[in-house]
C-alpha positions in Angstrom: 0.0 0.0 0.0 1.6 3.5 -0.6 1.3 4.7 2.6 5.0 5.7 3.0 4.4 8.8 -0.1 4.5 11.3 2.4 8.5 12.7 1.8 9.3 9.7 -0.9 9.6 12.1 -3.6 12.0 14.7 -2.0 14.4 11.8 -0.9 13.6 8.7 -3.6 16.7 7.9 -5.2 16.6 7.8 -8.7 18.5 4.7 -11.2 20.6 6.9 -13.2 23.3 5.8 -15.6 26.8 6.3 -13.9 29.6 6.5 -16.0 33.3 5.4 -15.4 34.7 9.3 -14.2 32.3 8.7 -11.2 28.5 8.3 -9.6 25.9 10.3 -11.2 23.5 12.4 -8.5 19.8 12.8 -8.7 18.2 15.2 -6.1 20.0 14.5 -2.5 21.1 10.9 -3.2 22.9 8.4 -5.4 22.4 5.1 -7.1 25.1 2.9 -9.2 24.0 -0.4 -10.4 25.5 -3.2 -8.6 27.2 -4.4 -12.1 29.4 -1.2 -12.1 30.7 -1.2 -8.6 33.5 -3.4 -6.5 30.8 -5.1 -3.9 32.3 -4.5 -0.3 34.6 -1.7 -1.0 32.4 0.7 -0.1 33.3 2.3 3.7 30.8 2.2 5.8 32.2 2.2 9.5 31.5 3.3 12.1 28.0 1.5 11.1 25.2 2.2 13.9 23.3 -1.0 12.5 23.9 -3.8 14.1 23.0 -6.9 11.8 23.2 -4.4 8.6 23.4 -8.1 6.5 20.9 -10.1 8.1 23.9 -12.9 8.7 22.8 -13.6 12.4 19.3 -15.4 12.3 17.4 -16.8 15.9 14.0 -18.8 15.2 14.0 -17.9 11.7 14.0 -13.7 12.1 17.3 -12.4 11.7 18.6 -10.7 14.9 18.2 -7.0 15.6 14.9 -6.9 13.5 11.1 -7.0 14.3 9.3 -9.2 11.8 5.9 -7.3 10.5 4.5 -9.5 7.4 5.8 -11.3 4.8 9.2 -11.5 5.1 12.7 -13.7 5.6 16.4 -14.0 4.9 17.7 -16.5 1.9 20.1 -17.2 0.0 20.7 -13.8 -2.3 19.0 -13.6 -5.7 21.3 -12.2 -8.1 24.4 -11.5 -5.5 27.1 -8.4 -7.0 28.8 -10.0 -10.1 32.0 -8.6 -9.0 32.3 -10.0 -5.4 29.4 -11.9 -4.5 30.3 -12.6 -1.6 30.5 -9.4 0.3 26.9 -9.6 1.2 27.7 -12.7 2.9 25.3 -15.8 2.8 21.6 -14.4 3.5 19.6 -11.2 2.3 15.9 -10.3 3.8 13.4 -10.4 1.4 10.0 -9.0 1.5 7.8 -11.9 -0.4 4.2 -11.8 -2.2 2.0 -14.6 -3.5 1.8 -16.2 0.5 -1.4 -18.0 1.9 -1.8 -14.5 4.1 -1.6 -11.3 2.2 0.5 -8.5 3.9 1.6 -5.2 2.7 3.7 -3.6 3.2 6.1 -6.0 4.6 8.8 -4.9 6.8 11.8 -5.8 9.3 11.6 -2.8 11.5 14.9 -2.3 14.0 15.5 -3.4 16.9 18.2 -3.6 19.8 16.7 -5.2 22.6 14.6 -7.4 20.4 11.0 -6.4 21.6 11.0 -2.6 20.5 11.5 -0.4 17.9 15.4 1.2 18.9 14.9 5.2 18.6 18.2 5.9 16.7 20.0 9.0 17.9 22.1 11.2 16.0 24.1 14.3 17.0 22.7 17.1 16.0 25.7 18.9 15.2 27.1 15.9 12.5 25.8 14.5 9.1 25.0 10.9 8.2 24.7 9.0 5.4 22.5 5.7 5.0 23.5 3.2 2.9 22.1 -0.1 1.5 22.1 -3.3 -1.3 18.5 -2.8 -3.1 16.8 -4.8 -5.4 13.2 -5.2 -6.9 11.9 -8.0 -8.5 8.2 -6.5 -9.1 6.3 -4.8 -11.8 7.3 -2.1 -13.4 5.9 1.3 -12.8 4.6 1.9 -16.3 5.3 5.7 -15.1 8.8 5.2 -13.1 8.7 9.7 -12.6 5.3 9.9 -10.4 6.1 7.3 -7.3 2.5 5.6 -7.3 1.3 3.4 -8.3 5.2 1.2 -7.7 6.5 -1.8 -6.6 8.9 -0.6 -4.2 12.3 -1.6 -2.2 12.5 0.7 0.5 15.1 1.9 3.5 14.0 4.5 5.2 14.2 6.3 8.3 11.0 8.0 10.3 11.1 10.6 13.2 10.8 8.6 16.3 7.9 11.0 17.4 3.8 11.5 15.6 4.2 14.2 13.2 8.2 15.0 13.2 10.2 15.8 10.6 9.9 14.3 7.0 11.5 10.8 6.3 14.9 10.1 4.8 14.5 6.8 2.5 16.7 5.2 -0.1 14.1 3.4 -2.7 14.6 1.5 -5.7 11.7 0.7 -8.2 12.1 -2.2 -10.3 12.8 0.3 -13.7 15.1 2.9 -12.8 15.2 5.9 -15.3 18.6 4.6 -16.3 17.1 2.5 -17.9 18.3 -0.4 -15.6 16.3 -3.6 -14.0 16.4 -3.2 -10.2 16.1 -7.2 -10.8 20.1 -6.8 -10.9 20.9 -4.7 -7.5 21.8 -1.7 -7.2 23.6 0.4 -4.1 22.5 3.2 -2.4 23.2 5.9 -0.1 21.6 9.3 1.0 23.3 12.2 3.0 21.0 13.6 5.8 21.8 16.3 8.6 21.2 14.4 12.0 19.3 17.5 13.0 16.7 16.5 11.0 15.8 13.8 13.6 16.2 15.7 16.5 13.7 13.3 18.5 15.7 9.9 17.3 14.3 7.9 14.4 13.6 4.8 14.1 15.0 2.6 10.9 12.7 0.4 8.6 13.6 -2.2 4.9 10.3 -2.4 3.4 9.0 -3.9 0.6 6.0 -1.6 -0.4 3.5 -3.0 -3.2 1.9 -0.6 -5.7 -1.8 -0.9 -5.9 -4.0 -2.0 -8.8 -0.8 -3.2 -10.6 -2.0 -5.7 -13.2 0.4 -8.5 -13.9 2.0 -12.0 -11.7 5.0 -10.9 -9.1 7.4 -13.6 -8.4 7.3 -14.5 -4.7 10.3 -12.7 -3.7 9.5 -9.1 -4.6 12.2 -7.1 -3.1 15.5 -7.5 -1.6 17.7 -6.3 1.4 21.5 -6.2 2.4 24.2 -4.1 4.1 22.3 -1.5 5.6 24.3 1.5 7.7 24.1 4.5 9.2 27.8 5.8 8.7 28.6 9.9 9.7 28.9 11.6 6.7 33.1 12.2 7.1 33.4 8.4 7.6 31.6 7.2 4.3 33.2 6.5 1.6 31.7 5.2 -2.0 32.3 2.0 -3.4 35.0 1.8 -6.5 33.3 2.1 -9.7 34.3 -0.6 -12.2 34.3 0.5 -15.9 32.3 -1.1 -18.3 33.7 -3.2 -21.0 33.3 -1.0 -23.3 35.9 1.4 -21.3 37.9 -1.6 -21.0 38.3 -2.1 -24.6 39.0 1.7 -25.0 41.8 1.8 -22.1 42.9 -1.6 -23.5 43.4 0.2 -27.1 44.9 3.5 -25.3 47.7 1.3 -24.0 48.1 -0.5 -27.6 48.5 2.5 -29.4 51.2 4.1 -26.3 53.1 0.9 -26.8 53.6 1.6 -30.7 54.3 5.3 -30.2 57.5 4.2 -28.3 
């Protein structure tokens, strides 16, 4: 249900096409397909989240998270091509097509495994948040308005009723880059901590679009190595060129060799 609009289109994060000089920006945040990046080299600590990849699991929920609906960790679906294994061995997924109908589906955060943690954030610093996204959904047949969409969704909400706006990284399942969310992508946001001056608390939601016509598979959305890193810690992942580049910076270095 789109119930999370309110503030989505001030902080979604768009797919954009990122070429090899270095991540293209759309509004306050950036997205790089997973196919153009070195998985894991990102920096990311300190990371307030504990659990960011879902790796410890007790009675099937993975520790540090509050179940709410359909969801699990699994085996990934279409792990980074260039290091697969720095999302480790599980990813939560938010899943459709289940005997009892939920939506949206969410692991909401958790550090004493009963409650919602209120995260804090000094008020004087900046933050960034950070995730692995994908969608496996419909496409929005309109990717530019927000609704109706199938959406993989990070997001942070003021701790207290009616406080500031929310800070979310999304990813719909057809970026504007043209990409298919199918194949990950990573994300990451810059927010002032005073925006939260009442704590927030930290959500990965899968968020279906209403009155989409079409079959979903049963894994709809997917989850890993989520952080909350201050702003002068975080570093971006190293961009891989594409093979096209390759070929060229393989040619640049044929020709050098035959000037000599």
């Amino acid at each position: 249900m789109r119930n999370r609009l309110r503030g989505l289109c001030g902080c979604l994060v768009f797919g954009i096409a990122v070429a090899c000089a270095g991540p293209a920006r759309a509004n306050s945040g950036t997205q790089i397909p997973l196919s153009q990046i070195q998985a894991g080299s990102e920096h990311t600590s300190p990371n307030v989240v504990l659990n960011p990849s879902f790796e410890q699991v007790s009675g099937g929920v993975p520790n540090n998270w509050l179940q709410q609906g359909n969801m699990r960790t699994s085996a990934p679906i279409n792990p980074p091509p260039n290091n697969p294994s720095a999302i480790g061995s599980l990813s939560a997924q938010a899943l459709t097509n289940q005997l009892v109908a939920f939506d949206p589906e969410n692991y909401h955060y958790t550090t004493d495994g009963t409650n919602r943690a209120v995260i804090t954030f000094d008020q004087t610093k900046s933050y960034v948040l950070s995730g692995y996204l994908w969608n496996f959904g419909i496409p929005d047949p309109n990717p530019g308005d927000f609704n109706p969409s199938d959406l993989a969704l990070v997001e942070l909400d003021d701790a207290s009723s009616g406080g500031a706006a929310p800070v979310n990284i999304a990813t719909l399942r057809n970026g504007s880059d043209g990409g298919d969310a199918a194949n990950g992508y990573f994300d990451y946001i810059q927010f002032p901590g005073s925006q939260f001056p009442n704590g927030a608390f930290l959500d990965v939601r899968g968020d279906l679009g209403d009155g989409f016509q079409g079959t979903r598979p049963d894994v709809y959305a997917q989850f890993d190595n989520i952080a909350i890193t201050p702003a002068d810690q975080f570093v971006g992942p190293t961009l891989v060129p594409e093979p096209a580049s390759l070929a060229m910076i393989g040619l640049t270095g044929i020709l050098l060799r035959r000037r000599k």
